[in-house]
N, C-alpha and C positions, 0 to 999 in steps of 0.2 A: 504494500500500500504506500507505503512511503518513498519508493522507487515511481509513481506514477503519481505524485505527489512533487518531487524534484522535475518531473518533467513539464508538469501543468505550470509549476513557479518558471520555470525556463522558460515556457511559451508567452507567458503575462511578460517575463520583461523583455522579450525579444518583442512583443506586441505595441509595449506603452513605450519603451524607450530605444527603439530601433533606426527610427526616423529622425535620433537626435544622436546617431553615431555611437551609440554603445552597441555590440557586437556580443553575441549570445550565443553559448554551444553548450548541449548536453550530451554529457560520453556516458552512452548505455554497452557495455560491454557484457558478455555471457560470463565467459570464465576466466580468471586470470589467475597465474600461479602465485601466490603470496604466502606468508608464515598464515594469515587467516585460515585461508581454503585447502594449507597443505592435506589435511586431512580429509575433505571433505570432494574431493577432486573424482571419485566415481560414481555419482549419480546425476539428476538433470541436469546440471549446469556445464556438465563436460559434453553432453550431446554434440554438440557442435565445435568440440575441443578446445582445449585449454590452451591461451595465450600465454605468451611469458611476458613479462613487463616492460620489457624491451620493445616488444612488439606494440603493444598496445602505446607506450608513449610514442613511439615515432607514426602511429596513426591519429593520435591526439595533434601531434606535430603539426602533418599532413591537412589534416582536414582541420585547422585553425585558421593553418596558413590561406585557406581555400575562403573563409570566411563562411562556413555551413552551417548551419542549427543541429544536427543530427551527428555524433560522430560513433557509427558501428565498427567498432574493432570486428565483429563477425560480420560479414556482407549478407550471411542468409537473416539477419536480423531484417531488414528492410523489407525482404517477401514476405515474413513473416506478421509484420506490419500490413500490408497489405491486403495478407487474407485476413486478418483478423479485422479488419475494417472490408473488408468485400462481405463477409457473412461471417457476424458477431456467433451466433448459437452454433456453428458448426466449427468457429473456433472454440468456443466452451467445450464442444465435445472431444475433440483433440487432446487439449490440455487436459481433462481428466483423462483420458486414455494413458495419454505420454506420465502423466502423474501415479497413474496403477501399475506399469511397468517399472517401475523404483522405488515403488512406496510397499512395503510388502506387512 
């Protein structure tokens, strides 16, 4: 909830204060290898595999430097995006599928 909460605060300032030259990016990344997640690295969040941090800042980098709102360290994140705004309930059903597969 609070991951979709940073993102909604992202969009209000990139909204009110965009046209007045302040520059807004929110970095939604999957997995990234960290002392946090060392543990935690074989279930949903590795699906689409783990970054190392190396990786992931230099596409922080990258897509600053581009001046974008969105920066996906995973590219599939975007399709993902997509469907789940193409048809909301058939993305709910997914996500519990994908969720029953690792939740045991």
């Amino acid at each position: 909830t609070t991951k979709h909460a940073a993102v909604a605060f992202a969009e209000t300032m990139s909204i009110r204060y965009g046209d007045k030259g302040v520059r807004v990016s929110v970095l939604c990344p999957q997995s990234v290898r960290t002392a946090m997640t060392a543990s935690r690295l074989d279930g949903v969040a590795s699906v689409d595999g783990v970054l190392e941090p190396e990786q992931l800042a230099d596409c922080v980098v990258d897509t600053m430097d581009k001046e974008e709102f969105l920066i996906l360290p995973h590219p599939q994140v975007r399709e993902y995006m997509m469907r789940k705004a193409g048809d909301y309930d058939r993305w709910l059903k997914g996500m519990r599928k994908l969720r029953d597969a690792y939740v045991k």
